[in-house]
TORGUTI-201106 format. One record per residue: x, y, z of N, C-alpha, C in turn; residue number from 0; residue in three letters. Coordinates in nm, 4 decimals. Layout:
! residues N
+----------+----------+----------+----------+----------+----------+----------+----------+----------+-----+-----+
:     n_xx :     n_yy :     n_zz :    ca_xx :    ca_yy :    ca_zz :     c_xx :     c_yy :     c_zz :   i :  aa :
+----------+----------+----------+----------+----------+----------+----------+----------+----------+-----+-----+
:        X :        Y :        Z :        X :        Y :        Z :        X :        Y :        Z : NUM : ALA :
...
+----------+----------+----------+----------+----------+----------+----------+----------+----------+-----+-----+
//
This chain:
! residues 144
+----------+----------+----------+----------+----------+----------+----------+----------+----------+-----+-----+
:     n_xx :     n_yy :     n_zz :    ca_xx :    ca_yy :    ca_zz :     c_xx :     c_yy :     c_zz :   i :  aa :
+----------+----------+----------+----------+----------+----------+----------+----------+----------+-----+-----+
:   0.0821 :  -0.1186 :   0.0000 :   0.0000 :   0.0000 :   0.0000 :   0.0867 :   0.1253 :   0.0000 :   0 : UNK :
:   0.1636 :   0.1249 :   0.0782 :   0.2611 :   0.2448 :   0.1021 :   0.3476 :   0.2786 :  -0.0288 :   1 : UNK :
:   0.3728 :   0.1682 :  -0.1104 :   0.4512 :   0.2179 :  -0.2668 :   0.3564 :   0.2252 :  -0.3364 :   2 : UNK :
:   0.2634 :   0.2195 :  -0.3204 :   0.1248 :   0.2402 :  -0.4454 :   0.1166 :   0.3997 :  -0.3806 :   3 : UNK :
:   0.1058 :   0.4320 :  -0.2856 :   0.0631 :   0.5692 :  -0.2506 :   0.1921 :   0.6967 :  -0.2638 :   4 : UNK :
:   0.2951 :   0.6276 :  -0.2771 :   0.4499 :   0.6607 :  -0.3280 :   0.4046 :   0.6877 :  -0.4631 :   5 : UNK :
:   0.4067 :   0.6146 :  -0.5529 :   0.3657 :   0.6321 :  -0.7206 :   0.2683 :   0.7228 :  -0.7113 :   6 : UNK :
:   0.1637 :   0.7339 :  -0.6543 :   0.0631 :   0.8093 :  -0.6806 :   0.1111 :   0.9436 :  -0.6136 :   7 : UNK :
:   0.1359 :   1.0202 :  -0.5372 :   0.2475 :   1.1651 :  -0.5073 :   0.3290 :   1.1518 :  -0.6002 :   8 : UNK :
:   0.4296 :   1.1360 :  -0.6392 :   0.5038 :   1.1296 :  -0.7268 :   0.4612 :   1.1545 :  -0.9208 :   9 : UNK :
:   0.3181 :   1.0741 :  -0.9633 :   0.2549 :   1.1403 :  -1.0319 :   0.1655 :   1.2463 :  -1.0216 :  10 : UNK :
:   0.0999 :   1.2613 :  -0.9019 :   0.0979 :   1.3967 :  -0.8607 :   0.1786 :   1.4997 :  -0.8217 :  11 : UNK :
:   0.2837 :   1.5118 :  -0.8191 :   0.3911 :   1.6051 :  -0.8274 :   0.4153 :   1.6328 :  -1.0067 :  12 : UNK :
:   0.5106 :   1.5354 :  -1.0561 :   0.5030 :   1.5630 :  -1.1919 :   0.4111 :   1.5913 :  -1.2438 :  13 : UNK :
:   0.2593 :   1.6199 :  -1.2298 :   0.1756 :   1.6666 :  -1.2945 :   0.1608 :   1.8039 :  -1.2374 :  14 : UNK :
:   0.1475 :   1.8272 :  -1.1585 :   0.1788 :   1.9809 :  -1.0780 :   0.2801 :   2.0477 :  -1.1463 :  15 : UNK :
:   0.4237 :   1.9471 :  -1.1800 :   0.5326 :   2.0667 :  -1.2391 :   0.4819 :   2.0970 :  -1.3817 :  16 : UNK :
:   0.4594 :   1.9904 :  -1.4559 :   0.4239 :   2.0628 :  -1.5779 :   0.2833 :   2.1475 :  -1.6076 :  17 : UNK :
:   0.2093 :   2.1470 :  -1.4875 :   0.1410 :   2.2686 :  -1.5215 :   0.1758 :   2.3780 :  -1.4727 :  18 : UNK :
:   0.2883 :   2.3692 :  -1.4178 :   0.3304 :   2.5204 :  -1.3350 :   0.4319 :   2.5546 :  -1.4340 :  19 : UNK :
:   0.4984 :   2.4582 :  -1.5191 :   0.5895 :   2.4654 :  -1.5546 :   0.5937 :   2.5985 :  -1.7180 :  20 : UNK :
:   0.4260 :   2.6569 :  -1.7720 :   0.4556 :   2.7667 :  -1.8134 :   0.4547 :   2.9029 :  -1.7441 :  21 : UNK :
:   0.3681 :   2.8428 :  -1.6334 :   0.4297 :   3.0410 :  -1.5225 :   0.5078 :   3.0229 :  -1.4777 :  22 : UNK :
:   0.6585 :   2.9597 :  -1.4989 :   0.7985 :   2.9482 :  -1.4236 :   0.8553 :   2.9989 :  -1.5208 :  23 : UNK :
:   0.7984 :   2.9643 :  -1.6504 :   0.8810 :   3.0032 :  -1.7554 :   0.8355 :   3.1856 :  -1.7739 :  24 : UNK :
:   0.6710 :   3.1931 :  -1.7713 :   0.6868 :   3.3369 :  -1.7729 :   0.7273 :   3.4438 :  -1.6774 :  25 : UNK :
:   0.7678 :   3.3732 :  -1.5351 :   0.8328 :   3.4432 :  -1.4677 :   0.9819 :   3.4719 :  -1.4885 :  26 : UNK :
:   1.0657 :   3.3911 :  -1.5545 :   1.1769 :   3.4116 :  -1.5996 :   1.1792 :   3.5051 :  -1.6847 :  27 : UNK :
:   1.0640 :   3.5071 :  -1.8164 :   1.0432 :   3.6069 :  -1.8995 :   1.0338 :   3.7352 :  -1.8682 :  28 : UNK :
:   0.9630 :   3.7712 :  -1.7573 :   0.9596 :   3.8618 :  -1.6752 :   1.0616 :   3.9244 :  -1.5721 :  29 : UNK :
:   1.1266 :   3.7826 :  -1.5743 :   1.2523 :   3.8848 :  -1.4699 :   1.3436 :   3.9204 :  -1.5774 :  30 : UNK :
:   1.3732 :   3.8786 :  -1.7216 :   1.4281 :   3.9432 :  -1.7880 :   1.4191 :   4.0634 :  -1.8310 :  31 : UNK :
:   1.2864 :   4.0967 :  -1.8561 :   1.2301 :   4.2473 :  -1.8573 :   1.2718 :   4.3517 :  -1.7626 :  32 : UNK :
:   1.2947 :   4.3051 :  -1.6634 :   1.3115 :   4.3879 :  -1.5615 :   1.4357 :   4.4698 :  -1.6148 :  33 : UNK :
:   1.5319 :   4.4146 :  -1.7116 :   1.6719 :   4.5025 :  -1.6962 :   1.6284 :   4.6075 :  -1.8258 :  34 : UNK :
:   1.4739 :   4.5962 :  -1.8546 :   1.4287 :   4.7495 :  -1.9741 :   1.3408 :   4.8568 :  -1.8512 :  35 : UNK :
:   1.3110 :   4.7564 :  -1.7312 :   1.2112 :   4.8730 :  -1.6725 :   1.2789 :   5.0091 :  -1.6184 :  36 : UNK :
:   1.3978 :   5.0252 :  -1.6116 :   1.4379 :   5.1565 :  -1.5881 :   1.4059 :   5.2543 :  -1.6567 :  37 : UNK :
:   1.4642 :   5.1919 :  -1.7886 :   1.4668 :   5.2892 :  -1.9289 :   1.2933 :   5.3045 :  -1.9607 :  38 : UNK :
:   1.2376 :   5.2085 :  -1.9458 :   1.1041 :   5.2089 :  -1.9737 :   1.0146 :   5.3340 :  -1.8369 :  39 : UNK :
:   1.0905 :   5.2948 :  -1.7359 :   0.9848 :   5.4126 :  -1.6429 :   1.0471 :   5.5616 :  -1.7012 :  40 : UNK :
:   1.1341 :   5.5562 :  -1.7265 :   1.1684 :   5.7394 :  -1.7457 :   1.1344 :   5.7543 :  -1.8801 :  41 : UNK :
:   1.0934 :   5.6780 :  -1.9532 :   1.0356 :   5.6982 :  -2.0731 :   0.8861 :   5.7372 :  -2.0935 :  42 : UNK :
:   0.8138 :   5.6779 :  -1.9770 :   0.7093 :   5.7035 :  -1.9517 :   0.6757 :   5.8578 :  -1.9050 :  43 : UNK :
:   0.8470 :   5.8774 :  -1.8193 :   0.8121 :   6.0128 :  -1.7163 :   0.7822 :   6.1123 :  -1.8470 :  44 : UNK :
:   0.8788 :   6.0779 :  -1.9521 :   0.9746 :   6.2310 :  -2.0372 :   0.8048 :   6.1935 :  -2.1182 :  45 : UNK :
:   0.7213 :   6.1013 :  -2.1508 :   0.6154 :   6.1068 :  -2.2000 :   0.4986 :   6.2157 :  -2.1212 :  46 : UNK :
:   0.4824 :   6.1495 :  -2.0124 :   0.3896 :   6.2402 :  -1.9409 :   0.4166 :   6.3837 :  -1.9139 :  47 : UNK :
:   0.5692 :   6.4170 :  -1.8725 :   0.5764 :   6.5375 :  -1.8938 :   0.5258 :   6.6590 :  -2.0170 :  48 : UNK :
:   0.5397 :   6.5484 :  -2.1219 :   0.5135 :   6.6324 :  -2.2436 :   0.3548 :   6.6623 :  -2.2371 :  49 : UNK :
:   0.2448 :   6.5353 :  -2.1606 :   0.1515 :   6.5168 :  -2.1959 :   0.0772 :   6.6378 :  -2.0738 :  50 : UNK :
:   0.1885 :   6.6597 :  -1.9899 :   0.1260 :   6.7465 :  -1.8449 :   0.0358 :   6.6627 :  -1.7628 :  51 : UNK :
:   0.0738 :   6.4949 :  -1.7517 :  -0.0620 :   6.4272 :  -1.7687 :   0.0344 :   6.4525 :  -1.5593 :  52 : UNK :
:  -0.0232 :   6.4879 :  -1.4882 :   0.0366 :   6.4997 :  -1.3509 :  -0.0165 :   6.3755 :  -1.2808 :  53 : UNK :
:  -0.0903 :   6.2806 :  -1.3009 :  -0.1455 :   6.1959 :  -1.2336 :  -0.0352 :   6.0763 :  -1.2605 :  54 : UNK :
:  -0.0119 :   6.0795 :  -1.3647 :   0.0981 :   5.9980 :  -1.4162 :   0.2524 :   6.0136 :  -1.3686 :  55 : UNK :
:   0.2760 :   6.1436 :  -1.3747 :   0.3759 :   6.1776 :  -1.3501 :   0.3992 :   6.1324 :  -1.2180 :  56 : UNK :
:   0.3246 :   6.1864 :  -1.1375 :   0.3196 :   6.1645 :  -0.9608 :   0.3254 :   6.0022 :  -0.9607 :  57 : UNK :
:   0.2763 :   5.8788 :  -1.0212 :   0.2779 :   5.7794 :  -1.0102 :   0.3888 :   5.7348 :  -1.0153 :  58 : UNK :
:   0.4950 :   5.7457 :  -1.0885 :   0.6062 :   5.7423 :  -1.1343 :   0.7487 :   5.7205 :  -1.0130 :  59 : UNK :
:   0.7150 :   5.7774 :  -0.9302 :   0.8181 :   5.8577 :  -0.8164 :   0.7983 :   5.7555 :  -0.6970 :  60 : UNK :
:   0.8757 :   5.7185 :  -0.6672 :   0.9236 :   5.6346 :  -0.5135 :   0.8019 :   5.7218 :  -0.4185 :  61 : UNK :
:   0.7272 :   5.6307 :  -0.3231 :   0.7340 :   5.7616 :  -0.1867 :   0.8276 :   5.8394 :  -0.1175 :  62 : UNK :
:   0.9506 :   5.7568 :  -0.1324 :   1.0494 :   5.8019 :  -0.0812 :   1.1375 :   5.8830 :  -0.1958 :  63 : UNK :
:   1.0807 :   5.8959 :  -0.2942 :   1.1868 :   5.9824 :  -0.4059 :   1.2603 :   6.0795 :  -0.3556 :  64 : UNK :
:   1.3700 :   6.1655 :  -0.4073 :   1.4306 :   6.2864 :  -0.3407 :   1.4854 :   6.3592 :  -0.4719 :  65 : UNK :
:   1.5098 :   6.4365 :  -0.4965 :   1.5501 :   6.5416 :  -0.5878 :   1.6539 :   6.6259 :  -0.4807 :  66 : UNK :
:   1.7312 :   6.6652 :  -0.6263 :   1.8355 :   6.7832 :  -0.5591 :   1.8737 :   6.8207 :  -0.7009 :  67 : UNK :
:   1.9710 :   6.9823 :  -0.6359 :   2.0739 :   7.0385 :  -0.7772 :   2.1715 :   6.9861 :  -0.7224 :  68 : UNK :
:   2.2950 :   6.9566 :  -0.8285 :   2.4138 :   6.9107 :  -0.8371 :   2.4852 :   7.0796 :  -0.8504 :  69 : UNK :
:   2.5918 :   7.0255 :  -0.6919 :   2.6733 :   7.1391 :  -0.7014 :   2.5951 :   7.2827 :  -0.6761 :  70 : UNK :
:   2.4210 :   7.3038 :  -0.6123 :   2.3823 :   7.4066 :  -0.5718 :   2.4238 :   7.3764 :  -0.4031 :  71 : UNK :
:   2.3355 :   7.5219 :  -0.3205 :   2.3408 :   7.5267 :  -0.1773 :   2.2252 :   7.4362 :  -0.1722 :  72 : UNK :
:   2.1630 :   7.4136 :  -0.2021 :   1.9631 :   7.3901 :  -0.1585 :   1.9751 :   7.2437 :  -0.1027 :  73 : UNK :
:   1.9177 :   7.2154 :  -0.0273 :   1.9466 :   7.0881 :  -0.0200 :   1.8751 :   6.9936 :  -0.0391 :  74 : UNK :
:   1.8929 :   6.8354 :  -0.0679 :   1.7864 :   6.7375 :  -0.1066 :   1.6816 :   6.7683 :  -0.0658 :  75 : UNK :
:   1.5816 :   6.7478 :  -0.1724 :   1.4110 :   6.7091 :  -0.1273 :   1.3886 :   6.6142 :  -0.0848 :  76 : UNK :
:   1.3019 :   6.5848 :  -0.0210 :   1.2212 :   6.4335 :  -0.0084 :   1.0789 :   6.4213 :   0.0790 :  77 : UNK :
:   1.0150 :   6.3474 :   0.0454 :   0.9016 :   6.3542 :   0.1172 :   0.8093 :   6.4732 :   0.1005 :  78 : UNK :
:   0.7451 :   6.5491 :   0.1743 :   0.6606 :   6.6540 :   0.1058 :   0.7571 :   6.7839 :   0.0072 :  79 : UNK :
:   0.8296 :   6.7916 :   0.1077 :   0.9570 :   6.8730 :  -0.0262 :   0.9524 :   6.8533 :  -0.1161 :  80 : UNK :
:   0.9763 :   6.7098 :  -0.1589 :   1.0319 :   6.6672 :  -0.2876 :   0.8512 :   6.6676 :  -0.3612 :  81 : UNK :
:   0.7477 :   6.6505 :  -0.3166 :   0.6427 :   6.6590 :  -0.3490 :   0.5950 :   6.7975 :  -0.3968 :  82 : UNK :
:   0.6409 :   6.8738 :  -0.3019 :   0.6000 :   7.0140 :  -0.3273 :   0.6704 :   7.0732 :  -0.4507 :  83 : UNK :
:   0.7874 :   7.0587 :  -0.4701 :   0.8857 :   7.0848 :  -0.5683 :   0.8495 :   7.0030 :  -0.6980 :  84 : UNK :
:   0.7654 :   6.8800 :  -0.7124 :   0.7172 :   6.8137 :  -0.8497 :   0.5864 :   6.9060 :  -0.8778 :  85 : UNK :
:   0.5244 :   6.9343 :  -0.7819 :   0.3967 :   7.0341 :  -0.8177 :   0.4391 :   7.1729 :  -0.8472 :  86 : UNK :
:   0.5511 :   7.2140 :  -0.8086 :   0.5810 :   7.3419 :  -0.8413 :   0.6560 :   7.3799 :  -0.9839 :  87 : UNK :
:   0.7786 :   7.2894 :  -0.9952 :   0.8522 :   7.2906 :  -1.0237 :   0.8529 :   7.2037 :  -1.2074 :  88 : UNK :
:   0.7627 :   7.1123 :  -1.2062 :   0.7594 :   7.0288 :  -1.2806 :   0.5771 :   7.0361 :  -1.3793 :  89 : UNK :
:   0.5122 :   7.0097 :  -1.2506 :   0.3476 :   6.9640 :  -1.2867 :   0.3017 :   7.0888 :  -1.3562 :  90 : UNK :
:   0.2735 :   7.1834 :  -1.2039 :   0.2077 :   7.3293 :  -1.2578 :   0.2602 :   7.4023 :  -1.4074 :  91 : UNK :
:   0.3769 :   7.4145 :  -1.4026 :   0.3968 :   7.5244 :  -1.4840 :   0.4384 :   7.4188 :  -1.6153 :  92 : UNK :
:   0.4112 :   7.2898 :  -1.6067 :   0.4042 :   7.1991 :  -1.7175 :   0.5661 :   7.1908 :  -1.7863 :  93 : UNK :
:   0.6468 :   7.1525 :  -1.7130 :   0.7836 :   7.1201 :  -1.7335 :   0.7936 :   7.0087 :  -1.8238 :  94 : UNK :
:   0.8532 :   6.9977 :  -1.9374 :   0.9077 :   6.9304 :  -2.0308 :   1.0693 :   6.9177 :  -2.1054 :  95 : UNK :
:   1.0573 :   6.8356 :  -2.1482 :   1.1908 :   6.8237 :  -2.2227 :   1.1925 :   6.7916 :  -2.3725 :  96 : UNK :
:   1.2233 :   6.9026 :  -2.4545 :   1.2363 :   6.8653 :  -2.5496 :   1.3414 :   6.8038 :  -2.6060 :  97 : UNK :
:   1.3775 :   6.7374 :  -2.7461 :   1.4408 :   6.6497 :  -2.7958 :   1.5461 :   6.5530 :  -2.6917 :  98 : UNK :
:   1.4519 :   6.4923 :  -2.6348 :   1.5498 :   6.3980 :  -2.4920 :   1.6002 :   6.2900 :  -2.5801 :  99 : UNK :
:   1.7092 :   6.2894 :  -2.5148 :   1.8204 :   6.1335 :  -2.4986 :   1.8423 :   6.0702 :  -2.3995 : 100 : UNK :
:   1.7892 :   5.9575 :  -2.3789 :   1.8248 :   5.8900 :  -2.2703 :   1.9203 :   5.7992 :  -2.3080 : 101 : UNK :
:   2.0403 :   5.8436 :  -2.1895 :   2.1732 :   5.7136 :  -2.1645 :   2.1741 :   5.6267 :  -2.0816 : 102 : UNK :
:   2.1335 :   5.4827 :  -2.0327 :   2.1052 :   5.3962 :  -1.9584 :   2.2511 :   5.3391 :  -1.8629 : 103 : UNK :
:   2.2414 :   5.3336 :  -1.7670 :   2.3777 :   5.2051 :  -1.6989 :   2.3228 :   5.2005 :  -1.5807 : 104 : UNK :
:   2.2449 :   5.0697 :  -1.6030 :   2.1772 :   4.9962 :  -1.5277 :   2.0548 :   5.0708 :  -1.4764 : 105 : UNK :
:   2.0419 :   5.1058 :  -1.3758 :   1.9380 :   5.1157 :  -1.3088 :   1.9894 :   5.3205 :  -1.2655 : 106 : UNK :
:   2.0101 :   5.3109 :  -1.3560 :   2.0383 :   5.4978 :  -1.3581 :   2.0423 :   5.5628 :  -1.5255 : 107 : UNK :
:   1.9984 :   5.6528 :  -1.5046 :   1.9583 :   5.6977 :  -1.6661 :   1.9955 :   5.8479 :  -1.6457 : 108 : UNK :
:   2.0752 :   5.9218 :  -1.7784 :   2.0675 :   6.0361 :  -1.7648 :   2.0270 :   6.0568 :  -1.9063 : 109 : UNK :
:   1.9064 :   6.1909 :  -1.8739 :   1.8272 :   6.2300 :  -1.9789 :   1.9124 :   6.3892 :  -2.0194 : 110 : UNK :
:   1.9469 :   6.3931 :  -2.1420 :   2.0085 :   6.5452 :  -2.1940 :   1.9005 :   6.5679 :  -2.2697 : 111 : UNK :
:   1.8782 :   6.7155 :  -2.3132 :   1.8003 :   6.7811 :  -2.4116 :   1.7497 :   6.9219 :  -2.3237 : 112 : UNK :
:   1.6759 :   6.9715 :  -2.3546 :   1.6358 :   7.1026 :  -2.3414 :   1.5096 :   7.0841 :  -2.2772 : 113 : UNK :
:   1.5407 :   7.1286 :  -2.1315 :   1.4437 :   7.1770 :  -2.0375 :   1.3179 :   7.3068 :  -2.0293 : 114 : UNK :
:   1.2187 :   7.3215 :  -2.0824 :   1.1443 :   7.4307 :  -2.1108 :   1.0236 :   7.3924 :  -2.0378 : 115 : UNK :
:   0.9556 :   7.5482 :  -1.9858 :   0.8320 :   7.5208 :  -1.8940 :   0.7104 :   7.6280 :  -1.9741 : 116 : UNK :
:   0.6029 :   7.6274 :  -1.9262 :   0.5430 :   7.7323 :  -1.9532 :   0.5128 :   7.8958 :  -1.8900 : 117 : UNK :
:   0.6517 :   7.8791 :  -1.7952 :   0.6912 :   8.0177 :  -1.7316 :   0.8104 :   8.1031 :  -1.8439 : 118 : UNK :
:   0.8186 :   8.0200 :  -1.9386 :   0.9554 :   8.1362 :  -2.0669 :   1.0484 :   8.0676 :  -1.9938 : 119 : UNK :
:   1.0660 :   7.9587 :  -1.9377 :   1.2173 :   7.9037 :  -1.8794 :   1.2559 :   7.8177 :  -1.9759 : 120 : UNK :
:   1.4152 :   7.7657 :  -1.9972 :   1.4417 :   7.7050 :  -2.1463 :   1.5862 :   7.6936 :  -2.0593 : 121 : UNK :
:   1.6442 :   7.5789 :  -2.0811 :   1.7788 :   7.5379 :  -2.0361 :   1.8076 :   7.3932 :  -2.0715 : 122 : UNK :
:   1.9635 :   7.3977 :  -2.0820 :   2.0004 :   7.2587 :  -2.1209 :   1.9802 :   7.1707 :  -1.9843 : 123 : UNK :
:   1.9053 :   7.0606 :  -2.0424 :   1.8687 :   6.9749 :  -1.9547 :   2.0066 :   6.8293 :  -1.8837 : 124 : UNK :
:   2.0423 :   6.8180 :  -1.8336 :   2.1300 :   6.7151 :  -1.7916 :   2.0786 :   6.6609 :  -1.6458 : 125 : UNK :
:   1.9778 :   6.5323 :  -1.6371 :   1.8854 :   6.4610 :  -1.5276 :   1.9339 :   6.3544 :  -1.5310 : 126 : UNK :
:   1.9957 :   6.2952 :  -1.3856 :   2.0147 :   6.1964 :  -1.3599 :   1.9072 :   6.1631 :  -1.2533 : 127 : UNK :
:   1.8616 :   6.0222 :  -1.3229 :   1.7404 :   5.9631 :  -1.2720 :   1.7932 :   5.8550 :  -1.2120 : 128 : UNK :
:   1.7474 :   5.7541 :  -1.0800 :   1.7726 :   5.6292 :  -1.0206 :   1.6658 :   5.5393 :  -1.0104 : 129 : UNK :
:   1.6641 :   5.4719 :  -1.0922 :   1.5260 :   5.3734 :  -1.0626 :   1.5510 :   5.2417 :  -0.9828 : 130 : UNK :
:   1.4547 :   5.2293 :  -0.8849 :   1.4615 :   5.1097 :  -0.8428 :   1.2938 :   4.9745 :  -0.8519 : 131 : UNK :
:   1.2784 :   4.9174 :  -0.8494 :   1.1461 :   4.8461 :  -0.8533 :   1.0985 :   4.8842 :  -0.9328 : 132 : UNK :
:   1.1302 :   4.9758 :  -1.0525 :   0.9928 :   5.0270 :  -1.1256 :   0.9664 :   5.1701 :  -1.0758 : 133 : UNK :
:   1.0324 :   5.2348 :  -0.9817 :   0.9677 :   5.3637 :  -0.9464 :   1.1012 :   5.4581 :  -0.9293 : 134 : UNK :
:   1.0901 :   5.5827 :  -0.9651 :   1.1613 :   5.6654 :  -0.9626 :   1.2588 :   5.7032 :  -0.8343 : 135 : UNK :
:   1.3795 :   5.7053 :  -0.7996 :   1.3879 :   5.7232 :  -0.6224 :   1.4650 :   5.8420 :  -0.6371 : 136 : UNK :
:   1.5397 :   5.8889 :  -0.7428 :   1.5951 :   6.0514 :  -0.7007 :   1.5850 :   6.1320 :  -0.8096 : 137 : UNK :
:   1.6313 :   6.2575 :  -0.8676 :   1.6263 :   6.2693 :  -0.9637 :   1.7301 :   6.4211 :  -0.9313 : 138 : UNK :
:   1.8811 :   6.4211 :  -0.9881 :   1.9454 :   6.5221 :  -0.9406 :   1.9724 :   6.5686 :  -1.0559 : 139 : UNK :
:   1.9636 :   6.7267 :  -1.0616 :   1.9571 :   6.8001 :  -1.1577 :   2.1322 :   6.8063 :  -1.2132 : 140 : UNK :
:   2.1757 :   6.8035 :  -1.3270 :   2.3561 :   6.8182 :  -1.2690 :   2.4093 :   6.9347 :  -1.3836 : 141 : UNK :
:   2.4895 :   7.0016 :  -1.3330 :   2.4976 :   7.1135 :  -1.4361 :   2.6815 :   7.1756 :  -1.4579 : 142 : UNK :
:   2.7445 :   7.2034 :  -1.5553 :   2.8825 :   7.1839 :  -1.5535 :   2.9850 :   7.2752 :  -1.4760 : 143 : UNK :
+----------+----------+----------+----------+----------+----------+----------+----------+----------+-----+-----+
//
């Protein structure tokens, strides 16, 4: 009795793996993806920016995101700062980038092109972005 009930787990196992055995495979598929989701979230951002779509934009960003200038006095944002400063700074006055390039290494992206708002502001853009999980976590402005 006990090796009859052996065979029978045992074909119930092997039948378990091969039906699991295509969401193992699309989870692999998926963790391969993961090494485009950087480039893919700031692609989304430099989209929504253009689109002013702010609901999007705000989705985008770590809770814990932080912003800063490179080489200013001001010091990191984060948390409602860094919140207050995407509504000010970015959302409201509809901050965009025109003709962007994004340069990828790894899980950090820097976007060049021309920074313009709808306040008459216009500057060369140089953004280094840090993505982690899928969500934005800093974003430091850097300037020469």
């Amino acid at each position: 009795m006990y090796l009859t009930n052996m065979s029978y787990l045992k074909n119930i196992a092997v039948h378990m793996l091969l039906l699991c055995a295509p969401f193992l495979l699309l989870s692999q598929a998926q963790a391969s993806d993961l090494s485009l989701a950087p480039k893919q979230v700031v692609t989304e951002l430099i989209e929504a920016m253009e689109a002013n779509d702010a609901e999007k934009i705000r989705s985008l960003f770590s809770t814990n995101a932080t912003q800063e200038y490179e080489r200013w006095w001001t010091r990191k944002k984060q948390g409602d700062a860094f919140r207050k400063w995407l509504e000010s700074d970015i959302i409201s006055v509809h901050g965009r980038i025109n003709n962007p390039v994004l340069k990828a290494n790894g899980n950090e992206l820097v976007v060049t092109g021309t920074y313009v708002n709808n306040d008459n502001y216009s500057s060369a853009a140089d953004f280094l972005l840090v993505v982690e999980n899928g969500k934005i976590m800093s974003w430091t402005m850097r300037y020469d």
